[in-house]
C-alpha positions as CSV (number, residue, x, y, z in Angstrom):
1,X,60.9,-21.1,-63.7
2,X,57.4,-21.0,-65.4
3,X,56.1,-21.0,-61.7
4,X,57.9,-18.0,-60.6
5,X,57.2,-16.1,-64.1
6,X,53.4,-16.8,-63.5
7,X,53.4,-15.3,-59.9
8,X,55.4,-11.9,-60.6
9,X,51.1,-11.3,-62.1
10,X,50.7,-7.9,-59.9
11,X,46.8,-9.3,-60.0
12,X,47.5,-12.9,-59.1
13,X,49.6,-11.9,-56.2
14,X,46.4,-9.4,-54.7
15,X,44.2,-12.2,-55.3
16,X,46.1,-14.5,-53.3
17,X,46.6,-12.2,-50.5
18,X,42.8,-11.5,-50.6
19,X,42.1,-15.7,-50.9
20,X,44.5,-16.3,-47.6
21,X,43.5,-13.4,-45.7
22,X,39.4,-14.3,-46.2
23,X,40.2,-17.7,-45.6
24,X,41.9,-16.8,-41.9
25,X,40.4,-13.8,-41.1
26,X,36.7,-16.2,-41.4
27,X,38.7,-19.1,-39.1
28,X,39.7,-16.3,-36.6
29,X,36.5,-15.0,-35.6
30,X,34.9,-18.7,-35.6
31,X,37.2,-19.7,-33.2
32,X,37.7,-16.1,-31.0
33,X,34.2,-15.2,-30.9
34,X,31.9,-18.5,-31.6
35,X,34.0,-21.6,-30.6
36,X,35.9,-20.7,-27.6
37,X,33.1,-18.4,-25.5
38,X,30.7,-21.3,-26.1
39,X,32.7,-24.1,-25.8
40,X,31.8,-25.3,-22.6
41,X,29.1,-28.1,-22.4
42,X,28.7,-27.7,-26.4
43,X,29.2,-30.7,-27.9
44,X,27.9,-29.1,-31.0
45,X,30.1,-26.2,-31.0
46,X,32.9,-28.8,-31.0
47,X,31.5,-30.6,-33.5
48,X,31.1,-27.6,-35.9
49,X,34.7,-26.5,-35.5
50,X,36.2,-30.1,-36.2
51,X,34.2,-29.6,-39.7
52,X,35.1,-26.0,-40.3
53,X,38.6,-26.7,-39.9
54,X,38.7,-30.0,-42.2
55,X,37.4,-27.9,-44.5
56,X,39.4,-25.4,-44.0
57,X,43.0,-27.3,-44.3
58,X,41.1,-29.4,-47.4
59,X,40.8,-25.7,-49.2
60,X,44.2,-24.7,-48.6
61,X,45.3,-28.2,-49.7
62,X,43.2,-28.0,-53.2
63,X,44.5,-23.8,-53.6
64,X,48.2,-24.7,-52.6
65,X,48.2,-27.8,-55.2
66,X,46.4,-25.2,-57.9
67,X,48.9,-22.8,-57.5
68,X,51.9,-24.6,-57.6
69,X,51.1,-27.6,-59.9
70,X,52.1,-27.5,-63.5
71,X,49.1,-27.1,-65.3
72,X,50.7,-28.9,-68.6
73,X,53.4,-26.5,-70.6
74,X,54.3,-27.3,-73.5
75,X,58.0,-27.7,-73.1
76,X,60.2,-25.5,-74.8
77,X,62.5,-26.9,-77.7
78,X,66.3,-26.8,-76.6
79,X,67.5,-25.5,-79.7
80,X,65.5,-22.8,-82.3
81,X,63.3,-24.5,-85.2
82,X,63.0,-23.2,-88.3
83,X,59.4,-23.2,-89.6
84,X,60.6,-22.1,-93.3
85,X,59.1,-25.4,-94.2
86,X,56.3,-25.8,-92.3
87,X,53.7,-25.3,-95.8
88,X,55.7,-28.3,-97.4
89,X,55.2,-30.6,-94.6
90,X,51.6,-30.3,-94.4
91,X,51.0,-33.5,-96.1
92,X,53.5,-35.6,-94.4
93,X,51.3,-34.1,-90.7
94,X,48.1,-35.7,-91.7
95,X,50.2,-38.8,-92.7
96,X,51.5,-39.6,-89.8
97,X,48.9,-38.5,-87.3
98,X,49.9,-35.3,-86.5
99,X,46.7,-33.8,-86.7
100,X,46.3,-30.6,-84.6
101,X,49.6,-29.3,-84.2
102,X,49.7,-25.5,-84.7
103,X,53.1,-23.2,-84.7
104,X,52.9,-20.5,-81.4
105,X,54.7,-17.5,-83.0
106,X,55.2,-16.1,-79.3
107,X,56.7,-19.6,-77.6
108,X,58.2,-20.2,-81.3
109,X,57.4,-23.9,-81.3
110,X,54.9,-26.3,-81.9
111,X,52.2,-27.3,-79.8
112,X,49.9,-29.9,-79.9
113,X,46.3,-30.2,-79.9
114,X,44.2,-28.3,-77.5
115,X,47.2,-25.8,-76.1
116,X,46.7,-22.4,-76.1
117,X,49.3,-19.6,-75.7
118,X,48.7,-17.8,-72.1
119,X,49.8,-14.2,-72.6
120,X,50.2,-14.0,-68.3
121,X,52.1,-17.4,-67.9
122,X,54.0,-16.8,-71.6
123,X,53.4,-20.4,-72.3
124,X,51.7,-22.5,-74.2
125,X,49.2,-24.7,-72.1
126,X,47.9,-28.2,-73.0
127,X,44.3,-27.9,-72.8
128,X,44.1,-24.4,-71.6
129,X,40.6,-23.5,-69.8
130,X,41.5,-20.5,-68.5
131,X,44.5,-18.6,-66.2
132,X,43.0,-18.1,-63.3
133,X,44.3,-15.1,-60.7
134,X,42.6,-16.3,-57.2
135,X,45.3,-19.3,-58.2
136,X,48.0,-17.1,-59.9
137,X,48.3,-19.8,-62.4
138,X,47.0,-21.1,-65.2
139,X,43.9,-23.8,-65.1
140,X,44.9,-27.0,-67.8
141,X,45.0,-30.0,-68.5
142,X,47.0,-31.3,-65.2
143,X,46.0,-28.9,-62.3
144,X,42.2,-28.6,-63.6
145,X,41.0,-31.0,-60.7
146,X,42.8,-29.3,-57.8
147,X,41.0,-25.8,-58.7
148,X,37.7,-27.5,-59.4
149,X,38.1,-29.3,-55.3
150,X,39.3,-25.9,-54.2
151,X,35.6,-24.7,-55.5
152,X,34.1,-27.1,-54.6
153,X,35.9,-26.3,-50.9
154,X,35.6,-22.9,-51.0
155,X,31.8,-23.4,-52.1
156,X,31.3,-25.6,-48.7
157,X,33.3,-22.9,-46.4
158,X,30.4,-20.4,-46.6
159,X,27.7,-23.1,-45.9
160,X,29.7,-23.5,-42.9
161,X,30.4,-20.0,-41.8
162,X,26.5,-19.9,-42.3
163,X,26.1,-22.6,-39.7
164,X,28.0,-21.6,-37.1
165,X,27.7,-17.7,-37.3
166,X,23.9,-17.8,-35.0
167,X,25.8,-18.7,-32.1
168,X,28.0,-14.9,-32.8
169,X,25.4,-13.0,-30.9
170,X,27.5,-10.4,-29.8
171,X,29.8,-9.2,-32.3
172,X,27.9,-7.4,-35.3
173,X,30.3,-6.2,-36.9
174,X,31.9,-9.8,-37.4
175,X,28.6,-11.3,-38.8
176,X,27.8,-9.0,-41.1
177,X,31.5,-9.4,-42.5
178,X,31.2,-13.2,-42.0
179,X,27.6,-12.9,-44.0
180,X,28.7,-10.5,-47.4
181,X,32.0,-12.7,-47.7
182,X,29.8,-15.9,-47.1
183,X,27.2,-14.8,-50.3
184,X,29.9,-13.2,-52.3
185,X,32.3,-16.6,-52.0
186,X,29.5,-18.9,-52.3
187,X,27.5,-17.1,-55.2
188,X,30.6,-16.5,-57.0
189,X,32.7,-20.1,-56.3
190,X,29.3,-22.2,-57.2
191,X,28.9,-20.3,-60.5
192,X,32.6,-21.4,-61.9
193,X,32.5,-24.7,-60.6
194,X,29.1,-25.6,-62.2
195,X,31.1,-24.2,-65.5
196,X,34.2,-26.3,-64.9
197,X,32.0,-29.3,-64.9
198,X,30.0,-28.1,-68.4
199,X,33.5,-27.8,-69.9
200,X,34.3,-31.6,-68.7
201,X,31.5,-33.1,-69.2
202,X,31.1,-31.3,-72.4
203,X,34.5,-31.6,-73.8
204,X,35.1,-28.0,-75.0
205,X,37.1,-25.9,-72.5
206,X,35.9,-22.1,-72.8
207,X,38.0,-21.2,-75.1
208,X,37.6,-24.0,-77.5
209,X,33.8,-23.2,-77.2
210,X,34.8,-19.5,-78.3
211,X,36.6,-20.4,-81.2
212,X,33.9,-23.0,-82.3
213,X,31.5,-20.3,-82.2
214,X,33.0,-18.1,-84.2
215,X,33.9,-21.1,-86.8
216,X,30.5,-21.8,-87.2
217,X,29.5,-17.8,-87.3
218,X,32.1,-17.5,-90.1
219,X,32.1,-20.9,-92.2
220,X,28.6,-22.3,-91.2
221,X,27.7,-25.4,-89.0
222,X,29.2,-27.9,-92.4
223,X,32.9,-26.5,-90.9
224,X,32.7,-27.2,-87.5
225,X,34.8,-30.1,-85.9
226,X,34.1,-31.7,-82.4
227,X,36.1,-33.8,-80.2
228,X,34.7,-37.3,-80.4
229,X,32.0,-37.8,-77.9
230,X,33.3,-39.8,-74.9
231,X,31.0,-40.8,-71.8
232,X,30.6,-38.3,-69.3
233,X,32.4,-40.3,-66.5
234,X,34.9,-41.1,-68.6
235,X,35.9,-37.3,-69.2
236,X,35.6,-36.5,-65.4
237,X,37.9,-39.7,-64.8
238,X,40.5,-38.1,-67.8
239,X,40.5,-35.3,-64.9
240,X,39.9,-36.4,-61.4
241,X,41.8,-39.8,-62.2
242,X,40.4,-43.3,-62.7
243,X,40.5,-44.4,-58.6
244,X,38.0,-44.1,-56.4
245,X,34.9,-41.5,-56.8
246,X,36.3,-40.8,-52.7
247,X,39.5,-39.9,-54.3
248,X,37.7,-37.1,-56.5
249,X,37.4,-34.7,-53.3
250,X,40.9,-35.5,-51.8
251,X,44.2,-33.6,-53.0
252,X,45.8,-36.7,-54.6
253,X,47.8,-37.1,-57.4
254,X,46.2,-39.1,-60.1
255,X,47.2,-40.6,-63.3
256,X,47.8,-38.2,-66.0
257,X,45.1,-37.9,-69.1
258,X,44.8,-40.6,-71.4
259,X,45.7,-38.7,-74.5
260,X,49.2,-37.6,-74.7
261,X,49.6,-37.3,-70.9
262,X,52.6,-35.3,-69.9
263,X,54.6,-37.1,-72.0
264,X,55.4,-35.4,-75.3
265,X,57.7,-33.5,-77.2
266,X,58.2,-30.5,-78.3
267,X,57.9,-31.1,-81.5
268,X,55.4,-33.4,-83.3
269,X,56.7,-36.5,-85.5
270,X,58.2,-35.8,-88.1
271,X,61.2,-34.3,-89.7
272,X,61.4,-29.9,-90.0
């Protein structure tokens, strides 16, 4: 359901049909007018298309597991809650480690640390970086590794187009297509995928770092709060999983984050 909600996005579904269409249109004329014509007694030309089309199925693989994965919403209480007491149970929250937890007045429950309400999705998202419409989903806690491998795909399919589009002699029109999509993709992909990796290795998705500026802007540096400093490769392992580095640029399910996971409730522990 939250899948479907997310792709009725009018934006999300033109920036899919743009992603798909780029993605074949770019495969079509490598293979029409590069691979085939000078295929014969090019072992190279061979060699180039067996790459471009890894590549190629690796990027769908990454942008189909972006799109549909959950990116961690907070589930939905079965039944209304009444938050008439919420002030009154303050104390008992820091007692019990609770910490964090904040009331969404749009979802109309609580939601632990680090989720955000998504006004596209209409959910609360665990660890929300940002929604995302060239995925038509939201980019969290659990689908934040697939859209960081589809950039780091799509940042490798230009390199590629750039390799193989001296052999496409005779169609202009094709390479100067081939070479604005190949600089636009590339400039634009590489940009978002060295910020993904700030925000991991850092700690502090974007909006997190928003809010903390604005803390500090308001209240002064005394009043700001960071997440307890972990090592670097342990916060890309909370993300890309905690197999093998090889495993990092494959598709693969991994074990969920190490705090909270995807198991937790809807509502925090204690009584309301």
């Amino acid at each position: 359901m939250a899948s479907l909600r997310c792709r009725r996005d009018p934006c999300g579904v033109i920036c899919l049909i743009l992603t798909y269409f780029s993605v074949f249109y770019a495969d079509y004329v490598v293979i029409q007018y590069v691979l085939i014509p000078t295929y014969t007694g090019s072992v190279w030309c061979s060699l180039h298309g067996s790459v471009f089309n890894l590549i190629l199925l690796l990027l769908l693989a990454c942008h189909s597991k972006a799109v549909f994965s959950d990116p961690g919403m907070v589930p939905l209480p079965d039944t209304a809650i009444d938050f008439s007491d919420l002030r009154s149970q303050s104390s008992r929250i820091s007692e019990r480690g609770c910490e964090g937890w904040t009331v969404c007045s749009r979802c109309e429950t609580y939601r632990p640390p680090r989720a955000h309400h998504c006004r596209v999705c209409q959910r609360c998202i665990r660890r929300m970086d940002h929604h995302c419409p060239w995925i038509n989903n939201c980019v969290g806690e659990l689908n934040q590794k697939y859209f960081i491998q589809f950039l780091f795909y799509t940042g490798e399919f230009p390199l590629c187009l750039l390799k193989v589009q001296y052999l496409c002699k005779s169609q202009k029109a094709h390479y100067i297509i081939l070479l604005v999509e190949s600089v636009l993709f590339g400039v634009f992909v590489m940009v978002i995928f060295y910020d993904q990796l700030v925000s991991i290795i850092t700690d502090e998705t974007p909006i997190e770092h928003m809010k903390n500026r604005l803390m500090i802007k308001d209240r002064g540096p005394a009043h700001h709060s960071s997440h307890t400093r972990k090592p670097k490769i342990a916060l890309l392992r909370e993300v890309f999983g905690r197999g093998s580095v090889f495993c990092w640029l494959l598709p693969l399910h991994s074990n969920p984050p190490s705090v909270g996971g995807i198991s937790y409730s809807a509502l925090p522990d204690y009584d309301v």
